[in-house]
Structures are given as C-alpha cells and as structure tokens.
C-alpha positions, 0 to 999 in steps of 0.5 A: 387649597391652604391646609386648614389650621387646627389646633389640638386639646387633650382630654383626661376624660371624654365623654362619648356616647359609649362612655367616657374615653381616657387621654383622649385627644380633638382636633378643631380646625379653623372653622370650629369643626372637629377633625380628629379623635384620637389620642395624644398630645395637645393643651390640656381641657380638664379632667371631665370634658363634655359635649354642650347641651342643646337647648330645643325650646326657648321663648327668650323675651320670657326670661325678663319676667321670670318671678313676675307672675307668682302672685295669687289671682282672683281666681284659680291660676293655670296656665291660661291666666299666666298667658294674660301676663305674658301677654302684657309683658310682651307689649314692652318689648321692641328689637333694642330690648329684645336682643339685650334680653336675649343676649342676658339669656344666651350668656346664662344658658352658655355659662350653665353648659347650653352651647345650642338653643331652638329660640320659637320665636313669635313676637313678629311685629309691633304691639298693634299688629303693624310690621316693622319697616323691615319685616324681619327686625324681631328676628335679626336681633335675636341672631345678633343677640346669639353672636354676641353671646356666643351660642349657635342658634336655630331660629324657628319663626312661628306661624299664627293666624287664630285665636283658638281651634274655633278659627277666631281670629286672633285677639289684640294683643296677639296680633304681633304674632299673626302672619298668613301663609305668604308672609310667613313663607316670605320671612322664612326666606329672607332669614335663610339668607343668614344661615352659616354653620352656627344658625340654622333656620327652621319651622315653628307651627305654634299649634294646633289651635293657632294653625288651621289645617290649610295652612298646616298644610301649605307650609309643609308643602313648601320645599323648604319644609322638606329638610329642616327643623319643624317644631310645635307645641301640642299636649301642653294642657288638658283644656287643650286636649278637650278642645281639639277632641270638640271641634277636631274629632281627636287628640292633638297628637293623634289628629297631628299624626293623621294629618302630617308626615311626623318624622325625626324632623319634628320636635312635639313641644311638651306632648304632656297629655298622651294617650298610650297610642299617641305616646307609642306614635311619637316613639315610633316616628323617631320626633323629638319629645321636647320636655320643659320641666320647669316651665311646666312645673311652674305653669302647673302642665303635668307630667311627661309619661317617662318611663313608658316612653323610654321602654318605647325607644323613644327620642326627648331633648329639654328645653328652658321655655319660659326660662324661670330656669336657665340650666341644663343641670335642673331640667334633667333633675325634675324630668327625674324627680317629677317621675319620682314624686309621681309614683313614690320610686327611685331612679325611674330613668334608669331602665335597667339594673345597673344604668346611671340615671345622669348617664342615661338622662344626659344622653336622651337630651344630647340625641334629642337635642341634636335632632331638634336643632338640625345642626351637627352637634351632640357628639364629640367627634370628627366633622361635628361641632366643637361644642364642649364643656369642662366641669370644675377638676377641684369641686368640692362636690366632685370630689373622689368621684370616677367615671361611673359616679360623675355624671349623676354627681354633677346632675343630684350633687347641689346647686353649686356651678360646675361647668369652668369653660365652655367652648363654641364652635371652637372658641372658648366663650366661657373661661373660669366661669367667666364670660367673654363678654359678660360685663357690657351684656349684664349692663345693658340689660339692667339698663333695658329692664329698668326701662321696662319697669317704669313704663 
C-alpha cells in the first residue's frame, strides 16, 4: 500500500478542548484527516487556530427570503403566520434554485467559521405534490451545492405525512413536503449511496404533528435508523405544547421520551418549552439540544432553559435555521444575551467562578455539534477531520488579547469579520476572507433571486 502523503501546519495557538495548546503541529493527510498532533515544524496557520463550527439545523431555501416577513400583518404575527409566507416563497423554488441558493448559504456559513451543516431538508417534490421525474432531484442539489461550497454535509430528509396532531391531511401547499413511509424509506436509500467522508445521511421526523405515532415507528424500526443521525423539531412553540397535551395526553418531549429510544443520536430541535422533567429527560439521554437563537428571536419562540440545562450536564449545538443570520459568532452571543435579558444578570454560561463564557459556549456547540452531525469533526486531533479556522492575528479587535481573553473577544468584541481562513477537509476554502469560488456562486445566485422576484 503507498504511503499517505501529508502535509504538516504549524500553529501558534491551538485550541483543544482543554485549552489552547502552544506550537502546536497537525498533520493532514491526502484525504483531509488528521494524522498527527504534536509539536514541530511545518507551514505556519496563524496565531489562533480553531476547530470549525457545526451547523446542526439549516432550512437552506429560507436564506433567500431572509428580511421578507418583517412587515406588520392584520393580525398579531407569530410564528404561524411567518409559515404562511414561508410557504408561498417555498412555491418558487425548483432543484436550479435551490442548489444556487444553497450553494450562497453554504459559502456565507464557510466564510463566518461553519465547516459542517445538518441541512432538514423537506421541499421533496414539485409545487402540486408530484415527484420529480428523479425522486431524489431536491436532495442532489443540495449535495452539489455543498461541493461547491466546500462545507461537509449531513443531509436529513424530512418525513411528513399530516397537517396537524389531529391527522388532517396535509394542505395544498404542503404537499411537496409529504412522503408515506415506503417512499420515505426508499429516498433514504438512494441517497446513501452518495455518503463519502464529507456527507452523511441521517433522519429528520419533522415533528410530532406532522409524523403519526406508526410512522414514528416504522422508520425507527428500519435498520438503517439504528446508527445514524436522527433529528426533530419539538417544543418550538406554546400552541405546539397545548396541542399535543389535547390530543396526545402529554408534552412533546415527555410523550417522545415514552415512545422512542431517545439516545445521543437524537438532536431535539429548539426544545424551548420544557418542563423541569422533560429538560432533565433530554440531559440524561445524552440528545442533543439544538438552539436556533436568532430564528427563534426572529419568529418570536422563547427561551431555552440554559442555565439549568447546563447545571444538568446537558449536550446543545447551534444551528442558523431560517438563516436571517449566518454566523456562529451571533448564534453563541444571543444563547447568552437572550439568558441575560431574561433574568437581568451577567455572564449566565459560564457556571462557575472564573470560566470564560466564550470558552464554555464554543465548546457546548463543537460537543453538540459533532454529535448531531455524525460525522468525525469537533476536535482538533489524529483520525478526525481537518476542519479548521484561523482568526485574523492583526484585528484590531484582537488586540493585546491572550489565551485567557480570545475566545470571548472574538464572540462579544463586534461584528467585524474575524475568521481569515478556513479550511475543509484539508482543503483551504477560505483564504484572506475570500472564497475559492465566491465570484461565480454570488452571481448565479443574484441572478436566481432576481427570477424569483418577478415571478
């Protein structure tokens, strides 16, 4: 067998989940893995080098209307009328579109410090509910837009079958959405045919209301759901809690925890209305708490219980969602300032006398994030991923700060860009800011948008 060529960086300061180490050295190999941590030399990264971010929830088609629903309605909005207009924007879209918007997204969420994205991916079929002549067509373009972008991927296909937790079925314009369980299963297996050490193929159970109990079970039945991913939105808003104590006899996630094997290889999307039972369910399984700060800022969700979460050993990760931002940096600053304003204190992450809470916040998310991905990422170290961001060694905003300050100067400093390059899977897709590709993808998807809006 030929030796596996690798090519060896050098690092001033290495961020380890211990800690930053110093002079550190990595080696990556041909195939984007890390085969060596140690010390030594090699070409020289930067004075703060990071693992990427994960990104464990992403509705990529969203990011095109992003500043499109920030008008007053006729009545009180919320997040259900939000869904109206999500609704008719999803109308637009066909595979051409949705890959050049998710190719832009993917670029964004590279260029802020994401290397990895959950894409819950549910716009299956054609406007009417008709499949596309290959069933499959929504879902390949989302794994060519994630090539092009350079960002490893676990696609979850979402099942949905009704329109609420009555049974309804589901109304016209969700149709694009539906599967039943055979077909759903079916589109499972073909996409698993493309997995590779960058994408991952998962599960996403919308939710509860849209996923009847059978169904919730069948899938998990499979033998494919026994050693992937598995995703859901639950919790995300009170009508949804009220809803399923109506017709289920009990909340979300204390129903979901009677009628599945909830392990760490679940990610509870948003989980923002929680009894103190149901918060201590989910940090004892070892899921993933999957927070969307400012999608559920935006849509007006609620709060996360943080800090009893956190005192419970709990597992989180973030996602972008609805993507009305695209950065890691704000997602971990409102999970803490959104505590902040809640209870009129300081520095609510942080437990305990001393801790960082940029420290403690980015690696909840990496943990978190890692998990709900499935994929080896989150760590700097040998036989995981060469996933890596540099920050910017001349940022004003950095300035004369040490290994005990970086961290929360580059989470609470501003807003100016920090992140210089990013690498992939051991290719470097962001250089001085810049995207390998950023000029043709920035194009093409002006040129989609300004389809969409004359339609």
């Amino acid at each position: 067998m030929a030796a596996t060529i690798s090519t060896r960086y050098a690092a001033d300061r290495l961020w380890t989940p211990q800690g930053w180490r110093s002079d550190a050295l990595l080696a990556v190999d041909s195939g984007g893995m890390l085969t060596e941590i140690g010390t030594g030399a090699g070409e020289r990264l930067g004075r703060w080098v990071l693992p990427g971010m994960p990104n464990l929830h992403s509705h990529a088609f969203q990011r095109a209307m992003a500043g499109l629903a920030e008008r007053k309605g006729k009545s009180d909005d919320s997040f259900w009328t939000w869904r109206e207009t999500m609704y008719a924007f999803a109308a637009t879209i066909g595979p051409d579109e949705l890959q050049a918007i998710a190719a832009q997204l993917y670029m964004e969420m590279v260029k802020s410090g994401y290397t990895q994205v959950c894409e819950f991916h549910y716009l299956h079929h054609q406007p009417d509910g008709t499949p596309y002549a290959q069933p499959e067509a929504m879902s390949l373009a989302l794994i060519e837009a994630a090539r092009e972008a350079g960002i490893a991927l676990t696609l979850l296909p979402v099942l949905y079958m009704s329109g609420g937790f009555d049974g309804r079925p589901l109304a016209p314009r969700q149709r694009r959405f539906g599967h039943d369980v055979p077909s759903y299963l079916r589109l499972l297996d073909s996409l698993r045919k493309h997995e590779s050490d960058g994408l991952r193929v998962g599960i996403a159970l919308h939710s509860l209301r849209a996923v009847p109990e059978q169904a919730l079970r069948e899938v998990l039945a499979d033998d494919a759901a026994k050693a992937c991913p598995i995703h859901i939105h639950i919790a995300e808003q009170i009508g949804e809690v009220q809803d399923c104590l109506a017709t289920r006899g009990a909340r979300p996630v204390e129903w979901l925890f009677e009628h599945a094997p909830v392990d760490a290889r679940w990610t509870l999307i948003h989980a923002t209305h929680l009894s103190e039972r149901e918060r201590e369910q989910i940090a004892r399984s070892g899921a993933v708490a999957g927070l969307c700060p400012t999608t559920e800022a935006n849509l007006g969700d609620g709060l996360f219980p943080l800090a009893d979460y956190l005192d419970a050993n709990g597992t989180l990760g973030i996602g972008s969602d609805s993507h009305i931002s695209v950065s890691p940096v704000e997602e971990l600053r409102w999970l803490e300032y959104g505590q902040r304003l809640a209870t009129r204190h300081r520095n609510i992450a942080a437990r305990r006398q001393g801790d960082s809470v940029g420290e403690t916040l980015w690696r909840a998310a990496l943990r978190g994030g890692a998990l709900a991905s499935g994929l080896p990422i989150g760590e700097l170290r040998d036989k995981l991923r060469a996933d890596l961001l540099v920050l910017e060694d001349r940022a004003p905003l950095l300035a004369a700060r040490d290994e005990h300050s970086i961290i929360d100067s580059f989470l609470f400093a501003g807003n100016t860009p920090l992140v210089r390059h990013v690498m992939v899977g051991g290719e470097w897709v962001v250089r001085g800011f810049t995207h390998r590709d950023e000029d043709r993808i920035a194009a093409r998807y002006r040129s989609v948008m300004e389809r969409l809006v004359r339609r």
